[in-house]
N, C-alpha and C positions, 0 to 999 in steps of 0.2 A: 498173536491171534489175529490180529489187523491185517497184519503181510501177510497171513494164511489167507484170510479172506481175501485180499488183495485178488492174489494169485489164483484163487477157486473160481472167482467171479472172473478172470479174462480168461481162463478155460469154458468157461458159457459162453464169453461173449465173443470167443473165436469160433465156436458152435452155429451160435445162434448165425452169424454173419453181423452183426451190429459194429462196421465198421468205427465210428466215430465212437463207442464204448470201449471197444478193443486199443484204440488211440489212445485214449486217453488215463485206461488201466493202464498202460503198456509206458506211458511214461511218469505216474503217478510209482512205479514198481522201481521205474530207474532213478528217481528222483531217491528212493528209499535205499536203493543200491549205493549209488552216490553215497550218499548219509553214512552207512554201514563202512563203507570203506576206508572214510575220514576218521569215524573212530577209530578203525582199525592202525591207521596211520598214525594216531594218537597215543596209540597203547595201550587200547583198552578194549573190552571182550565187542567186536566185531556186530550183537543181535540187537536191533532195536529193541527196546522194553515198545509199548503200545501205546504210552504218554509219547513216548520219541516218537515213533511211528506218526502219533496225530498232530504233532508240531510240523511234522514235514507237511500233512496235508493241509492244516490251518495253513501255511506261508504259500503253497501254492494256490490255495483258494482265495486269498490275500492279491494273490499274482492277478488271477482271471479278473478279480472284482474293480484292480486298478486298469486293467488292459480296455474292462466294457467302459470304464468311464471315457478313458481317452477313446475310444474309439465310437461314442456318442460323442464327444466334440467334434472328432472329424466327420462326422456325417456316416461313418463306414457301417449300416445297418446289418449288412452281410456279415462281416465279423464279431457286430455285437451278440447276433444269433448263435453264433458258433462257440463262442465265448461263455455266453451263458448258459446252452448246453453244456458245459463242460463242466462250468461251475458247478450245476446241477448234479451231474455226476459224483462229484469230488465230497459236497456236501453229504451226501447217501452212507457217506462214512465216518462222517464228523460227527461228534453227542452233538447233542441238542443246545 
């Protein structure tokens, strides 16, 4: 149901033009590919269940949150923005 959603929502948001939504569904999708194929690899049935599914986005929202830190050390304000746009994003699918 997640990876449905996933996928409905970067169909809007290749619509819509909302470049940096479209970015970041689009690797938020591959990230969940990856995942799927590993089991696969495993030997076991290939579909995320949507607890799997949300573990991958919890660890990539994990990603963005340690990325903004270091990049408020370094001064890189432009990136932090970007960053946490993305964050943003990612969250939108995470429970609460």
């Amino acid at each position: 149901m997640l990876v449905q959603r996933l996928k409905e929502d970067l169909k809007f948001s290749l619509k819509s033009g909302n470049k940096n939504r479209t970015g970041v569904l689009r690797y938020l999708l591959s990230e969940v590919y990856n995942e799927e194929k590993a089991k696969q690899a495993a030997g076991r049935e290939p579909v995320l269940s949507d607890d799997e599914a949300t573990r991958v986005l919890q660890k990539e929202s994990k990603k963005r949150k340690d990325a903004i830190e270091l990049f408020e050390q370094g001064g890189r304000a432009d990136l932090v923005a970007k960053e946490d746009e993305a964050l943003k994003f990612i969250e939108e699918y995470l429970p609460r």
